[in-house]
C-alpha positions in Angstrom: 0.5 -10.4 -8.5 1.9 -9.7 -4.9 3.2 -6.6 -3.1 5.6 -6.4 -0.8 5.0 -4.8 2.6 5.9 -1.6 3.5 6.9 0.6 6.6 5.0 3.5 7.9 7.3 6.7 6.1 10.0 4.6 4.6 10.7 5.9 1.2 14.0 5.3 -0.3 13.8 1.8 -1.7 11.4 1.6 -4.5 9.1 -1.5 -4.4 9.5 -3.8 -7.9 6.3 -5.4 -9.2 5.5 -7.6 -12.5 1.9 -7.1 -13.6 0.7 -10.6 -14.1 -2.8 -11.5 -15.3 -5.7 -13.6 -13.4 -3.4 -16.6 -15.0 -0.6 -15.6 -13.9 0.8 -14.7 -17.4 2.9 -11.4 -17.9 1.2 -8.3 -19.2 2.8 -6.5 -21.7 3.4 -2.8 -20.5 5.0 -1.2 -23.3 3.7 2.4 -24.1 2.0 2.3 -21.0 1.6 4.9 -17.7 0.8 3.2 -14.6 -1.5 4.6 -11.6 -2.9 3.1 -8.5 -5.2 3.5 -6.4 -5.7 2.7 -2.5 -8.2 1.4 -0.7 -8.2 0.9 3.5 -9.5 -2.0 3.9 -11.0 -1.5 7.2 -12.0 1.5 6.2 -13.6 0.7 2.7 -15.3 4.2 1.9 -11.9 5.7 2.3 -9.6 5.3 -1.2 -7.2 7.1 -2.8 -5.0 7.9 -5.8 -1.6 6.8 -4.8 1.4 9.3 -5.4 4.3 8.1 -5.6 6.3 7.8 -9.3 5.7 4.8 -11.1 8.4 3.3 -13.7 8.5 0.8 -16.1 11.8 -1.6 -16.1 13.4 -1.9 -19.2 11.4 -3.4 -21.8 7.6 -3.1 -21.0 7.3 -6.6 -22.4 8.6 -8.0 -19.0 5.5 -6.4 -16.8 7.9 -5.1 -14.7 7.7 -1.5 -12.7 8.7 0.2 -10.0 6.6 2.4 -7.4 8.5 4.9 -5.4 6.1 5.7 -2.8 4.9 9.1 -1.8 4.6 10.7 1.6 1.2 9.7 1.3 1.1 6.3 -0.1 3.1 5.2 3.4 1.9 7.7 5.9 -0.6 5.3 7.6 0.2 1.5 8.8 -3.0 -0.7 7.9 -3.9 -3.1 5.4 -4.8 -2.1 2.4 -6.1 -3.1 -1.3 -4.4 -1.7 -4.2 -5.6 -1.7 -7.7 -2.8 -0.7 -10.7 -4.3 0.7 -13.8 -1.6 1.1 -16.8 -3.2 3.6 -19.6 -2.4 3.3 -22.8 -5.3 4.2 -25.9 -7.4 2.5 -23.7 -6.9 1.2 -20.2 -6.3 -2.2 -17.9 -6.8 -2.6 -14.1 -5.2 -5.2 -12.3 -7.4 -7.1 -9.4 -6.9 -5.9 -6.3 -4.0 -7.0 -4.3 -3.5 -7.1 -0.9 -0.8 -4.6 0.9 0.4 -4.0 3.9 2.1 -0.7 5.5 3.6 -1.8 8.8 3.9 0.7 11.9 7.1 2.0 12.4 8.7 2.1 16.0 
């Protein structure tokens, strides 16, 4: 699973993902609410919940969502990891993925 990079206080196009497994196999998302959380990577003690609003795409059985970032989620350029968890009765994480937030000029 790879994310796109981002620029420092850009907000208006929402980023598209597809949850994929360690395999690379889709992961059902139906019924489920997705979170995130950040992680600086130069900066490991410093993580935090990500903000923004999270959608699923059509049919959950695709993997696919969206995630609008918050103020927050692109106020900093830096590398960072990011780690989706999608909730349902019980819960799944992703791995952690690498993300980048470029500066803007």
């Amino acid at each position: 699973m790879a994310l796109a990079n981002a620029v420092q206080g850009a907000r208006h196009t929402a980023q598209t993902i597809t949850w994929t497994d360690a395999d690379g196999a889709v992961v059902n998302l139906t019924g489920a609410t997705i979170t995130a959380r950040i992680r600086a990577k130069r900066l490991n003690t410093i993580t935090f919940a990500a903000t923004g609003v999270f959608a699923l795409v059509a049919l959950g059985a695709t993997g696919i969502f969206t995630w609008t970032y918050s103020v927050a989620d692109v106020a900093n350029a830096g590398l960072f990891e990011v780690q989706f968890k999608a909730t349902f009765t019980q819960y799944d994480l992703t791995l952690t993925t690498d993300w980048e937030v470029l500066e803007a000029i």
